[in-house]
C-alpha positions in Angstrom: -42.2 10.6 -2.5 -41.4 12.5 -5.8 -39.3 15.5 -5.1 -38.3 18.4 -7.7 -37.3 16.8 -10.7 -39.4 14.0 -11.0 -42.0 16.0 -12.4 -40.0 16.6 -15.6 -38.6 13.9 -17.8 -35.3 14.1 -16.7 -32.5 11.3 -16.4 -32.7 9.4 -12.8 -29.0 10.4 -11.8 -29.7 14.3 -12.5 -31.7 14.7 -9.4 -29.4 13.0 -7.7 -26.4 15.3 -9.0 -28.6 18.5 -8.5 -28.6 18.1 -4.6 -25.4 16.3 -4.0 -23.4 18.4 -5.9 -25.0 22.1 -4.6 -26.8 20.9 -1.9 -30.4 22.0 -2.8 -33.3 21.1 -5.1 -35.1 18.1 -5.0 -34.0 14.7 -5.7 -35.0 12.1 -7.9 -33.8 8.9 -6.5 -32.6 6.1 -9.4 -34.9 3.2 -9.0 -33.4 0.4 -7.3 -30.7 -1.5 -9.3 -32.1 -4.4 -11.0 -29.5 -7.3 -10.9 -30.5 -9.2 -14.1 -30.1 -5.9 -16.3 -26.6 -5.1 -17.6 -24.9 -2.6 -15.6 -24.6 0.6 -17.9 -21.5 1.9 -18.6 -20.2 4.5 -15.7 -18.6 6.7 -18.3 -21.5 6.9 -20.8 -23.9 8.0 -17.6 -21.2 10.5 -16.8 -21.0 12.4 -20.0 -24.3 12.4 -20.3 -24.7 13.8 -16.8 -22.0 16.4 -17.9 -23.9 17.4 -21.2 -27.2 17.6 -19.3 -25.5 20.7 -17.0 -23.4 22.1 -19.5 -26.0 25.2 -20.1 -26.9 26.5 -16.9 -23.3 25.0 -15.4 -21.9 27.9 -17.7 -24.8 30.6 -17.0 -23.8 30.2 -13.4 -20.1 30.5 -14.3 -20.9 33.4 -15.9 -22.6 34.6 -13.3 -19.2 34.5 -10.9 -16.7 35.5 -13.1 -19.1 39.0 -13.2 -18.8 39.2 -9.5 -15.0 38.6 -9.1 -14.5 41.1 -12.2 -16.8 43.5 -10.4 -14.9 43.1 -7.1 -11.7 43.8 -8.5 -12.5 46.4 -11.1 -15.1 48.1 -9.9 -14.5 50.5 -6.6 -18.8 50.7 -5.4 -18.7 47.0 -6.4 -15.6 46.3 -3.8 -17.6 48.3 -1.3 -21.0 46.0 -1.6 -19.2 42.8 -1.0 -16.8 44.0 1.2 -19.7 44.8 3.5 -21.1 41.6 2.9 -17.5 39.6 3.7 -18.1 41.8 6.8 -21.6 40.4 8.0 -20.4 37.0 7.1 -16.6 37.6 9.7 -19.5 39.0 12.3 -21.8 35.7 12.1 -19.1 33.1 11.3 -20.5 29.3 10.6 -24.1 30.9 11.6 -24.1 32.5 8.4 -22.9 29.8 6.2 -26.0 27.6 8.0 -28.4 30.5 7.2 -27.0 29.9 3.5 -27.3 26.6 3.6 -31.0 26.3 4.8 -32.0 28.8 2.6 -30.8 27.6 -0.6 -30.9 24.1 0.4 -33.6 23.5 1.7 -36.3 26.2 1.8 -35.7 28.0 -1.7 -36.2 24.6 -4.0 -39.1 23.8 -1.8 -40.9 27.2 -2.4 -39.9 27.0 -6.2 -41.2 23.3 -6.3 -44.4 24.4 -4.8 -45.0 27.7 -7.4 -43.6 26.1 -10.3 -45.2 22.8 -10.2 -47.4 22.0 -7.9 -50.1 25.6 -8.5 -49.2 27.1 -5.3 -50.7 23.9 -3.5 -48.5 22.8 -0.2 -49.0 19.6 0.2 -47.8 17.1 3.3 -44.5 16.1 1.8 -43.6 19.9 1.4 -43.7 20.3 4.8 -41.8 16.7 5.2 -39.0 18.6 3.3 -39.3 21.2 4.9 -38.4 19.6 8.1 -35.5 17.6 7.1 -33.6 18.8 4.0 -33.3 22.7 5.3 -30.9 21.3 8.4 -29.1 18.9 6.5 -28.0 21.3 3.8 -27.3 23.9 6.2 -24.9 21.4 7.9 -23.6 21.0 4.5 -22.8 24.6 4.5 -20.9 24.7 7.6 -19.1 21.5 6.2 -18.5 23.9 3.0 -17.2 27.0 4.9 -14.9 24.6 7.3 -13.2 23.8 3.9 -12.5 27.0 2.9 -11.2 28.1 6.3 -9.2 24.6 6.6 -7.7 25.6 2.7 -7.0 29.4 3.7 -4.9 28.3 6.7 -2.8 25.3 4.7 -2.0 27.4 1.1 -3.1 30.8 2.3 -5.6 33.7 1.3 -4.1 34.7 -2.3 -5.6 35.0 -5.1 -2.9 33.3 -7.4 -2.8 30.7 -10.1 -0.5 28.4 -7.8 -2.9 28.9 -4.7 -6.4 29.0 -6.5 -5.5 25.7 -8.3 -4.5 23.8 -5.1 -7.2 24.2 -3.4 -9.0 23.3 -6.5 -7.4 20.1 -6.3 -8.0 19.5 -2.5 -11.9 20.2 -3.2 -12.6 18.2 -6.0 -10.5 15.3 -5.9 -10.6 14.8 -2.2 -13.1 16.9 -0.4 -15.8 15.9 -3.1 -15.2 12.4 -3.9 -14.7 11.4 -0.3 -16.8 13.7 2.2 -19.2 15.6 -0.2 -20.9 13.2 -2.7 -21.1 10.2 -0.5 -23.3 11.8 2.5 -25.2 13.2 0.5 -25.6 10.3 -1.8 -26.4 8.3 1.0 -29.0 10.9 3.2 -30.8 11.5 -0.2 -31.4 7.7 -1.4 -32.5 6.9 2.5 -34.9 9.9 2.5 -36.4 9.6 -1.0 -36.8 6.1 -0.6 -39.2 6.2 2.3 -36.0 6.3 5.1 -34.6 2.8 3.7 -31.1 2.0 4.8 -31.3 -0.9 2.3 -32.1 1.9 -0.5 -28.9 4.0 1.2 -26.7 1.1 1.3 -27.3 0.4 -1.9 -25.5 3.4 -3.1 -21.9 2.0 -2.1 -21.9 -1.0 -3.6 -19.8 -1.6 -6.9 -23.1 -1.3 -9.3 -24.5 1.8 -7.2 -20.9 3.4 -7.5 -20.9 2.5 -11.0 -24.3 4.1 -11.9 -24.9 6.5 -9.1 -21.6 7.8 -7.7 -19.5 8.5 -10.7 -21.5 9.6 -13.4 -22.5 12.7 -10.0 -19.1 13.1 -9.5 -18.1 13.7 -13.1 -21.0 16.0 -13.3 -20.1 17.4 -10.3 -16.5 18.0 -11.6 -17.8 19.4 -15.5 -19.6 22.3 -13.6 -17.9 22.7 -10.1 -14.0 22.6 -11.4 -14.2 26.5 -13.1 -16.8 27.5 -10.6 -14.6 26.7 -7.6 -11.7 28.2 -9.4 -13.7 31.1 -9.4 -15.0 31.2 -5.7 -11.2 30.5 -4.3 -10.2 33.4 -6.5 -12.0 36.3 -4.1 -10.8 36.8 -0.8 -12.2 34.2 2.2 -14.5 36.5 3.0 -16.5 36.3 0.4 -16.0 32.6 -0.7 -19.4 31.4 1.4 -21.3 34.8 -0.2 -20.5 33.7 -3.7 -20.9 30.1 -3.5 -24.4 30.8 -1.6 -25.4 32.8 -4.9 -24.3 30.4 -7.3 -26.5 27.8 -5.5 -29.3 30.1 -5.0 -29.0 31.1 -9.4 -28.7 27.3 -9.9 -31.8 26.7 -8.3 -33.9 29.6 -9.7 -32.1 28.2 -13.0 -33.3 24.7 -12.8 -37.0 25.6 -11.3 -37.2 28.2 -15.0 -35.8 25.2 -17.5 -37.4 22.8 -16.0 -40.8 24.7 -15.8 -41.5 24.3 -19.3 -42.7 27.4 -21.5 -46.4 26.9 -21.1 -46.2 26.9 -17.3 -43.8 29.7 -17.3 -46.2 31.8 -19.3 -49.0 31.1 -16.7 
């Protein structure tokens, strides 16, 4: 089963890094590792994975540092999110699941379907539809545990100290060793017709050496300033934000990838 980005000639790790890294879109699984073909170099995929996200990685960076300048310059700004942080106290982990579903796993599917496939829903859109929404939205919660867990150990300021620890905690532990690797492994298993070979694949050294890292230093080229910029609102409004920035990513993606012919039709 093709999923998002398999329909436009793009490098077989990017899908890959576009849902583990935000949690939505598509994958394209890397074929499986053949064993008499050098290994490639894990740094080399990396860059390149880097260099593929740089554009819309700073677009969506863009994108936040407006809305934590807005929050803290402008009053009617302060308001609008301050009634969102309020929905999201009233609703707790509901609300980051709600975000989670909806940006991972209904809004790529949609886009998939109007972008590329003519408006046609076909059986392995509703497949998706089935699976991915829940385990993204579990991802969420996972997400919004993180921030509540990073609140309570450096507390709720807004700091350079503060903002840059829990940058730390989130991309050198929380991503490496809880993010990246469950959703390495649920994406190959699904993609690859619910193989556990195809999963387990993914953790040994060649899979780590093509797979894992050259995600996680893609992951870390776009994710480092846009974290930064998430922990520096108030945790309130960290789930909000992050749920926009993967909601632009996805729009983002769906218009690049579209190509200008189809995006004129």
């Amino acid at each position: 089963m093709q999923g998002f980005l398999s329909r436009v000639n793009s490098p077989p790790w990017f899908g890959l890094f576009f849902r583990c890294a935000f949690g939505w879109g598509e994958a394209t699984v890397p074929p499986d590792l053949k064993p008499n073909e050098p290994p490639l170099s894990p740094w080399r995929l990396g860059l390149a994975a880097a260099r593929a996200n740089l554009v819309p990685g700073l677009l969506v960076q863009a994108l936040l540092l407006a809305v934590v300048v807005s929050y803290y310059t402008v009053e009617s700004a302060r308001g609008a999110w301050g009634q969102v942080a309020g929905w999201k106290a009233q609703s707790g982990y509901f609300f980051a699941f709600c975000s989670g579903v909806l940006a991972g796993g209904v809004l790529p599917e949609v886009l998939k379907v109007v972008a590329f496939q003519k408006g046609r829903f076909l059986r392995a859109n509703l497949a998706n539809l089935c699976i991915y929404p829940f385990f993204w939205g579990m991802q969420a919660i996972m997400v919004d545990a993180l921030y509540r867990a990073q609140a309570w150990w450096f507390g709720d300021r807004a700091d350079v100290a503060t903002v840059l620890k829990k940058v730390l905690v989130d991309q050198l532990l929380y991503s490496p060793a809880v993010a990246l690797p469950t959703a390495l492994f649920f994406v190959a298993w699904w993609e690859n017709g619910r193989s556990w070979s195809a999963a387990r694949a993914v953790f040994t050294r060649r899979g780590l050496q093509e797979k894992a890292f050259p995600s996680l230093m893609a992951n870390w080229a776009v994710w480092c300033p846009t974290v930064a910029l998430v922990y520096s609102l108030p945790a309130g409004l960290q789930v909000p934000v992050y749920a926009l920035a993967l909601a632009f990513w996805v729009v983002l993606f769906t218009w690049i990838n579209a190509g200008p012919s189809r995006r004129r039709s």
